[in-house]
N, C-alpha and C positions, 0 to 999 in steps of 0.2 A: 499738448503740454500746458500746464497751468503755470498762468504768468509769471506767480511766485517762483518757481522750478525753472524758467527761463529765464526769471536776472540772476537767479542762482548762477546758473550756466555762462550767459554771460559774465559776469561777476569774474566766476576759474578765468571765460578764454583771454578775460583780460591781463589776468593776471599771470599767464602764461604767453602771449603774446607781447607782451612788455617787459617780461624777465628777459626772452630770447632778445627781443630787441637793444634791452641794456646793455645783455651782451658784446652784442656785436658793435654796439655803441661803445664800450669800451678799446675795442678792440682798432675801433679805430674805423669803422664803417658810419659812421655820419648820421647818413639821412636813412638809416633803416628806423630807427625811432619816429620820426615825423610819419613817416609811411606807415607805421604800424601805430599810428593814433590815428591817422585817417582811415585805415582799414577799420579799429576801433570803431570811431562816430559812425560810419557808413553801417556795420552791425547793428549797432548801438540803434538806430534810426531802424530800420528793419525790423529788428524786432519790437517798436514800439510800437509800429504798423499795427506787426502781429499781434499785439497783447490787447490793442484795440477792439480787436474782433472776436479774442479766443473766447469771452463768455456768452457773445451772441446768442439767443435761443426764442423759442417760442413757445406758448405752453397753451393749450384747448382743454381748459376746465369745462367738466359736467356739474353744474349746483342745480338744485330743486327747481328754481324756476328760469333760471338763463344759462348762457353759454359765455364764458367768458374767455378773452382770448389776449394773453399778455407775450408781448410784443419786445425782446432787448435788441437792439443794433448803438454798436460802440455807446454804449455804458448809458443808452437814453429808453426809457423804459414806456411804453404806451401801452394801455388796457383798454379794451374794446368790449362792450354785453349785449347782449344780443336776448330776444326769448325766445326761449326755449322750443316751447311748442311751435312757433310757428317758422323755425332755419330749416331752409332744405339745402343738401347739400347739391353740388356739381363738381365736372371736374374743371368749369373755368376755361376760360379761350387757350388755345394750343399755342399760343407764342409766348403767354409765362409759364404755362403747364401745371400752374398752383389750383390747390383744389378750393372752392367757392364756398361760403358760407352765406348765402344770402336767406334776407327779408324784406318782400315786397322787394322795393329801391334800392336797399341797402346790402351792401355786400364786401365784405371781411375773407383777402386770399391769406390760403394759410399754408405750409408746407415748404416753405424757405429753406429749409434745412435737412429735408425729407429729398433721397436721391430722388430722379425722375421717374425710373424705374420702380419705386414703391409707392409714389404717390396715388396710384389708382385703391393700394390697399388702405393706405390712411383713407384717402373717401371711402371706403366701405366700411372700415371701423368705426369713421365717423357717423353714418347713416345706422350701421347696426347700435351705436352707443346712443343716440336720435329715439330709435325704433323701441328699443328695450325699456327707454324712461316714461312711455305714454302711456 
């Protein structure tokens, strides 16, 4: 769900959560209001969590002469280049199970986002998309 779409949401339950409340506030139940702002903030905090992460991503561009590899984790964006000719790929040590982009020393894990389960095929698309440009 995109964040926009989830203060939407929040937005209704509050508005729906605070009507019933008022009610019952009227009626002479009290402390249902308080409790349903605290229920409120506690959401409210949640899915701020959530919105934090929801456009995470990562992206392994092919250009003419390098590999570039742009990097979001909560709203901080890092770009990494690499050349081209000379990345080999791997799949990377078996305790993060990301797939390796290394040169010489240097080495760029990619697949954060990619189940564990497919990451063997992003390495090989990665190595056939390598393969195809030389």
């Amino acid at each position: 769900m995109a964040p926009r779409h989830l203060w939407m949401t929040f937005g209704f339950l509050c508005v729906v959560s605070l009507s019933v409340a008022a009610f019952f506030w009227s009626m002479g139940a009290l402390l249902v209001l308080p409790f349903a702002a605290v229920e409120l903030v506690a959401l409210g905090v949640a899915f701020l969590v959530y919105c934090r992460h929801a456009t995470d991503h990562e992206i392994v561009r092919m250009e003419e002469e390098r590999v570039v590899i742009e990097r979001e984790t909560a709203g901080r964006l890092v770009t990494e280049s690499l050349p081209r000719r000379w990345v080999r790929v791997s799949r990377g040590d078996k305790s993060s199970g990301l797939v390796s982009l290394r040169v010489s020393e240097r080495e760029v894990q990619v697949g954060r986002y990619v189940r564990p389960a497919l990451r063997d095929l992003l390495a090989l698309e990665l190595r056939h998309a390598l393969h195809t440009a030389r």
